[in-house]
N, C-alpha and C positions, 0 to 999 in steps of 0.2 A: 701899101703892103703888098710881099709879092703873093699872095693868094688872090688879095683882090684880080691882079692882072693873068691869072689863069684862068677867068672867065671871058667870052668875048664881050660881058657887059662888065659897068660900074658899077659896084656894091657902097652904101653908105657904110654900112655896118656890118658884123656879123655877129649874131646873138644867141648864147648858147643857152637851151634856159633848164637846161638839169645838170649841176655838179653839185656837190659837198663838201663842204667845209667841215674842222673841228678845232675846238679850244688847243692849244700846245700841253695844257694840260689832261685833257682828255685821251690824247694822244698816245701822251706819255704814259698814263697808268690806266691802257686799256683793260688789263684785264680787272683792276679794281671796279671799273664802270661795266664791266657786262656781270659782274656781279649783282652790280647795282639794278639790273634795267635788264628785261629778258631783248628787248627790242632790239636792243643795242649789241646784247650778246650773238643773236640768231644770226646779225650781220658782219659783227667785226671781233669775237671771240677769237678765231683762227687769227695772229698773226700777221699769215700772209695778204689778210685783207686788209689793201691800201687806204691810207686817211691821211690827209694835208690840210695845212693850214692855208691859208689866205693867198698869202705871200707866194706860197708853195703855186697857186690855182691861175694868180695873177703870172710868174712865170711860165706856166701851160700853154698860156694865151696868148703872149707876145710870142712864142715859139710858134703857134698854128695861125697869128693870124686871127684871134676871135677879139674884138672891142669890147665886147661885154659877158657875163654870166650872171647866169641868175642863182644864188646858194643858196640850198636849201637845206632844212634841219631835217629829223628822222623824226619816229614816232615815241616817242618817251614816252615812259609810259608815267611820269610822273612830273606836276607842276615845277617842283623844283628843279630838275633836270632840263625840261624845257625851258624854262627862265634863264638859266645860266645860258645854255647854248643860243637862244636869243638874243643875248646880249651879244656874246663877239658875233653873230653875225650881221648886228647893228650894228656895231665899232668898227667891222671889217668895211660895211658901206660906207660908213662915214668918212672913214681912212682914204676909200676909193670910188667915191659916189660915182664918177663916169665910166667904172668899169665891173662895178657890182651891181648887182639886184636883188633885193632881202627877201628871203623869208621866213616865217618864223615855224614854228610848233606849239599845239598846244595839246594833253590828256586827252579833253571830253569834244568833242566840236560844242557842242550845247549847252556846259556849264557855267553858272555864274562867273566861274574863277575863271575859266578859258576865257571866254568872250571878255572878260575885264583883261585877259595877258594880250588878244589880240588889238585892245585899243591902246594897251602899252607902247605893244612894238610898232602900231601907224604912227604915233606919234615921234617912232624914234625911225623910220622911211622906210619901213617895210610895204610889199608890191604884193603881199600874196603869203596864203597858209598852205604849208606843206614841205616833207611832202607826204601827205597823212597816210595811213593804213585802215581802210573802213575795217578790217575785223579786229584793230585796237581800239582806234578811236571812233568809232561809228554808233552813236548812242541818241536816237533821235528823238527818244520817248516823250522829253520834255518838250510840250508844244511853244510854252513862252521861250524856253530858250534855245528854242531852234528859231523863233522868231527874231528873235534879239542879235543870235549867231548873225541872220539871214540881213538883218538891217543892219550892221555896221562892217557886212561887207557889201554892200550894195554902196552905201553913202561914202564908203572909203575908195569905191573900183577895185577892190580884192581879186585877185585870179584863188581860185583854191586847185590846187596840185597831189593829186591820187596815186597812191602807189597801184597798179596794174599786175597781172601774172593770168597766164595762158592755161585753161582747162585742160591741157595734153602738151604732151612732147618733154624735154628732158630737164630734170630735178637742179635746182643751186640755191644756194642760200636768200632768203626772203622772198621766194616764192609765194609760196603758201596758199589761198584761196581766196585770193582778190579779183574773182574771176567776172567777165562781163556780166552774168545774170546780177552778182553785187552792184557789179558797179550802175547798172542800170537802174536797181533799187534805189541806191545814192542819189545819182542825177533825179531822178522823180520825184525824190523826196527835199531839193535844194534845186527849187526854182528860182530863175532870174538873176545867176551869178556866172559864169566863167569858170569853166573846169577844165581842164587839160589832164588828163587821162596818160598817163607815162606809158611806157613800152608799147607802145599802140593799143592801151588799149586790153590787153591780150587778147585783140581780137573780136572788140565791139566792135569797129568800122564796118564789119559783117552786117552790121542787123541793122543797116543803115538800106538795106534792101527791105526792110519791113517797114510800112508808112506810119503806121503808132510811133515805133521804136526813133524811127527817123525824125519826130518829131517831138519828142523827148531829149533828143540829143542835139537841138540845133545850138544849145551854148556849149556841147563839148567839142574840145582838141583834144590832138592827139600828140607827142613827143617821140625823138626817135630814139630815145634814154638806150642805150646798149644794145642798139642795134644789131649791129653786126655779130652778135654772140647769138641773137635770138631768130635772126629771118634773111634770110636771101634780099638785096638790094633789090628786088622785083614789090616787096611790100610798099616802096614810096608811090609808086607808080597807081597799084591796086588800091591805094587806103585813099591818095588822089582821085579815084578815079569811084569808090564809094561814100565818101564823105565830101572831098571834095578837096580841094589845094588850098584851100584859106582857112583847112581845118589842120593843117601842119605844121609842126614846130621842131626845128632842128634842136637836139637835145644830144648830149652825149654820156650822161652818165657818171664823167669822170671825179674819183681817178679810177673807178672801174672799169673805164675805155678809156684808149685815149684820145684827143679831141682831134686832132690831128687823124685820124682813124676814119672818125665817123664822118671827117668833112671831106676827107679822099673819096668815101664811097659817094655820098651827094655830089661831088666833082662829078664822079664818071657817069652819072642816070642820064638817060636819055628823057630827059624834060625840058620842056620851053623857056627860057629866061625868065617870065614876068611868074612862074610855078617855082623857079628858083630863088626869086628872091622874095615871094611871100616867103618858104621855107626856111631862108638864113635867116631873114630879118622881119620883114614886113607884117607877120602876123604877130611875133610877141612883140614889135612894135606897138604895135596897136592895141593890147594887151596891157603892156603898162605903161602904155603913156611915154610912150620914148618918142622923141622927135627924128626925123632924120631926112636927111637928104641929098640928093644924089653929087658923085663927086668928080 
């Protein structure tokens, strides 16, 4: 690919692990589903906000050059909602196992019904739950079934995938208050799993200078989910340089960015090779389980 050959090294892969998919039906009668679902309205009520199907994502990729994505669901706030959209986007991997990567959604993280949808959709090759919202679905009251959440993603390799948003600077749609002191709550409270923390974060990697903190957050990552909308090219550098380069994950968001976008600006960073390609590849490699090797 010619992306591959605009670095001076060989890349196996390139793996993008935050985009969105949706049903063609969903799509089509958006405004009937934010009806339905505040979650869904807060983010895609306007029109103007972009939503594709599969097919639509899998063309994205052969244009920039990406081998794989990871699709992710939104925060429904309802079982039945989440169900449906689980499905196509287990039919979408199915369709394209070598260039998709599932994941699902569920209401509760800790409910009977949740953690029975999340043994649903392993069964049907989902990689991971998200991409959740702790102040929809953040309900950890129940200790067995946060125990239960906690064991069948352990026993499956679940990544679980956080929506993020930064305590200052300027207002868009699904913001809201997902901000590190949350998310830090989260993490402490969902030992021994794999989190990847979207948009960086909004800004944990900071407290990555505090040794509790830092030691609380040794299973999270970070995404570069929309980047470019959010922080000067200088944050890969910094969030490498406080958490660490095998705690980054090239992410782009799309189609709220486009992928092509975010992988111009990783082109141009002044970083090392072997920090480049944990970041295209190598860390959500390892992540889920993806093999690869040099070409």
């Amino acid at each position: 690919m010619q992306f591959f050959r605009s670095f001076s090294y060989n890349l196996p892969v390139i793996i993008d692990c935050h985009t969105h998919i949706f049903p063609p039906a969903v799509i089509e009668q958006r405004a009937d589903f934010a009806g339905r679902d505040p979650c869904f309205a807060g983010l895609y009520s306007n029109p103007k906000a972009k939503m594709i199907t599969a097919e639509k994502l899998i063309e994205s990729m052969d244009k920039a050059g990406i081998d794989m994505s990871a699709v992710l669901n939104i925060g429904w706030r309802s079982l039945e909602l989440c169900a449906m959209t689980n499905d196509y986007i287990m039919e979408a991997v199915a369709k394209h196992p070598k260039r998709l990567i599932g994941f699902c959604s569920v209401p509760q993280l800790s409910s009977f019904e949740s953690v029975a949808e999340i043994e649903r959709c392993v069964r049907g090759g989902i990689k991971g739950v998200g991409e959740i919202r702790p102040d929809i679905e953040l309900d950890l009251s129940d200790e067995y079934g946060k125990g239960h959440f906690l064991e069948v993603m352990k026993n499956n390799k679940l990544t679980l995938l956080v929506h993020s948003s930064e305590p200052v600077g300027h207002e868009y749609a699904g913001k809201d208050l997902i901000t590190p002191a949350v998310l830090e709550i989260l993490v402490s409270q969902l030992p021994g799993i794999n989190i990847i923390c979207a948009h960086w974060g909004g800004g944990l990697p900071f407290y990555n200078l505090m040794p509790e903190v830092k030691k609380t957050l040794s299973r999270v990552y970070y995404d570069s989910a929309a980047s470019p909308f959010l922080y000067s090219p200088q944050v890969y550098k910094e969030v490498a340089a406080l958490a660490g380069a095998d705690k980054i994950i090239f992410g782009s968001d799309y189609p709220v960015i486009d992928q092509q976008r975010v992988l111009n600006q990783i082109k141009a960073l002044d970083m090392s090779a072997p920090d480049k390609e944990m970041l295209l590849y190598g860390n959500a490699a390892k992540l889920f389980g993806i093999k690869t090797s040099k070409v």
